[in-house]
C-alpha positions in Angstrom: 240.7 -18.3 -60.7 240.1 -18.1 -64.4 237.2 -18.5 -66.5 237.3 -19.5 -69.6 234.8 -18.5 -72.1 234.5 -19.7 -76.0 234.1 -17.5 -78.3 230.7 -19.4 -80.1 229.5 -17.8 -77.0 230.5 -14.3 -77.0 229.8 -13.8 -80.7 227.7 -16.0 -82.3 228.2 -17.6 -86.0 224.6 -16.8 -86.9 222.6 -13.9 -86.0 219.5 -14.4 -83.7 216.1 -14.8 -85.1 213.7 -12.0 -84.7 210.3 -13.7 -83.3 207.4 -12.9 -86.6 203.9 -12.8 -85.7 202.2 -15.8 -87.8 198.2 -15.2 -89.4 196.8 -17.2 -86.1 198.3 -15.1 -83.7 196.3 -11.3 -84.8 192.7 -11.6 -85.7 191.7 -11.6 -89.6 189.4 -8.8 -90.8 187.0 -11.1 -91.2 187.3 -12.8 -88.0 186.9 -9.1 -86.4 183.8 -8.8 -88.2 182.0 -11.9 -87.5 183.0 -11.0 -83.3 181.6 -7.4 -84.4 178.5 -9.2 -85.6 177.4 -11.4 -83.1 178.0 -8.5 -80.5 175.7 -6.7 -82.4 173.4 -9.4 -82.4 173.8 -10.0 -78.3 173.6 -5.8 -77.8 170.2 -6.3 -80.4 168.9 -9.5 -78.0 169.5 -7.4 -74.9 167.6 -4.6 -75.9 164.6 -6.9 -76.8 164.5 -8.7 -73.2 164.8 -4.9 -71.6 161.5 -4.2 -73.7 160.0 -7.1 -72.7 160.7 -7.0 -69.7 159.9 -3.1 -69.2 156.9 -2.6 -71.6 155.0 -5.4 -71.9 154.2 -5.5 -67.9 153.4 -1.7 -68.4 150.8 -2.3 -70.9 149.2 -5.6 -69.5 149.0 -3.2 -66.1 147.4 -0.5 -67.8 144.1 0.2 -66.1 142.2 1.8 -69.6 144.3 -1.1 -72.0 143.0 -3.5 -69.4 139.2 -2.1 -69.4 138.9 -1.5 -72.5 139.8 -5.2 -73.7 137.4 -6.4 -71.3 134.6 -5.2 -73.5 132.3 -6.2 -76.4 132.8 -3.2 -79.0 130.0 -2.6 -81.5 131.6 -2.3 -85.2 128.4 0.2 -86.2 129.5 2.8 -83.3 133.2 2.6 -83.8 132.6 3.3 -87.7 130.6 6.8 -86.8 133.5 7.3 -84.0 136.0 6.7 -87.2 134.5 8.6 -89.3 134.4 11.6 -86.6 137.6 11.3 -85.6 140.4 9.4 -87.8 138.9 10.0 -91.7 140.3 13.2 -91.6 143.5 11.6 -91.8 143.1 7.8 -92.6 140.3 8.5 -95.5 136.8 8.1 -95.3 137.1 4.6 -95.9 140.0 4.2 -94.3 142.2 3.6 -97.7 145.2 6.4 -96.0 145.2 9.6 -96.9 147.8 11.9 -94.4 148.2 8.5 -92.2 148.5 5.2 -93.4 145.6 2.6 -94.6 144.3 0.9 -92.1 142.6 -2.2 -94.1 144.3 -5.2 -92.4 145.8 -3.2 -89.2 144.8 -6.0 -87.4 147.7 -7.9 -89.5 150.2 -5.9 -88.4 149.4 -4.8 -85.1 147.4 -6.7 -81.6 144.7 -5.0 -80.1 147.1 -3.4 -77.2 149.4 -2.0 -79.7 146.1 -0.2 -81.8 145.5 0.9 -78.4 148.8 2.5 -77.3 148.9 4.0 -80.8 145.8 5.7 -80.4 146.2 6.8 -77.2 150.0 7.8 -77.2 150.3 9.8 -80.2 153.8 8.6 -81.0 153.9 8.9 -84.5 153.1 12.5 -85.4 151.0 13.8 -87.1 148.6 11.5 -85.4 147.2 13.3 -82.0 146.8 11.7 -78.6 143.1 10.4 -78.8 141.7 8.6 -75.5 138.2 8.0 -75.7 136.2 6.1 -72.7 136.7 2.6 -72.8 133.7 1.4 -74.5 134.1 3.6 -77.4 137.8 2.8 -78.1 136.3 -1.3 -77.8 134.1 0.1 -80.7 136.5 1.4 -82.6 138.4 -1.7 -82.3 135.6 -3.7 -83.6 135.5 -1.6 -86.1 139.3 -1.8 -87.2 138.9 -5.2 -87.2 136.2 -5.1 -89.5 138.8 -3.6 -92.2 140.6 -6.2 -94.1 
């Protein structure tokens, strides 16, 4: 038995295509990008919820943060404990000398976070400072007193 086979099929008249990849088929530098920036932006919303979820429970659980929100704080006593303590650094009347003015703190930071700050001494040069309860109320008051 015999086959037969035409030559179109053996040698074709016209050469074959190569396949091209078109624009829709590899990602624009500007579509890369924009995927870049929203992952930033989930990797930036993830870290958020962690802190949330993490710190503020620590803080609202903190026996001295707790305490010391719980109390009335006299403005006259937490000026002498100011100017004691912090005028060294913050100024006599608290204008920022070494650390920063503290005339509208309560603007830019909550009662807990004035706490933590004082107490943590995260941002050197400022020291850890963790007076009794009462006093750090009076401070407080006194902070607040600063506009």
């Amino acid at each position: 038995m015999r086959l037969d086979i035409p030559s179109s099929v053996t040698s074709p008249a016209t050469p074959t295509a190569t396949p091209t990849v078109t624009a829709a088929a590899a990602p624009s530098s500007a579509n890369r990008r924009g995927l870049i920036s929203a992952l930033a932006m989930v990797a930036a919303v993830c870290v958020a919820v962690v802190a949330l979820v993490v710190l503020l429970p620590a803080a609202r659980s903190d026996p001295y943060t707790r305490s010391t929100l719980q109390l009335s704080g006299s403005g006259e006593r937490g000026e002498q404990l100011f100017l004691i303590n912090c005028a060294g650094c913050h100024g006599i009347a608290a204008q920022g000398l070494v650390g920063p003015s503290l005339h509208g703190v309560h603007n830019r930071k909550n009662n807990r976070q004035l706490i933590q700050q004082v107490v943590s001494g995260r941002t050197p040069p400022m020291p850890r400072f963790q007076p009794e309860p009462q006093a750090m109320a009076d401070l407080l008051a006194y902070l607040d007193t600063l506009t």
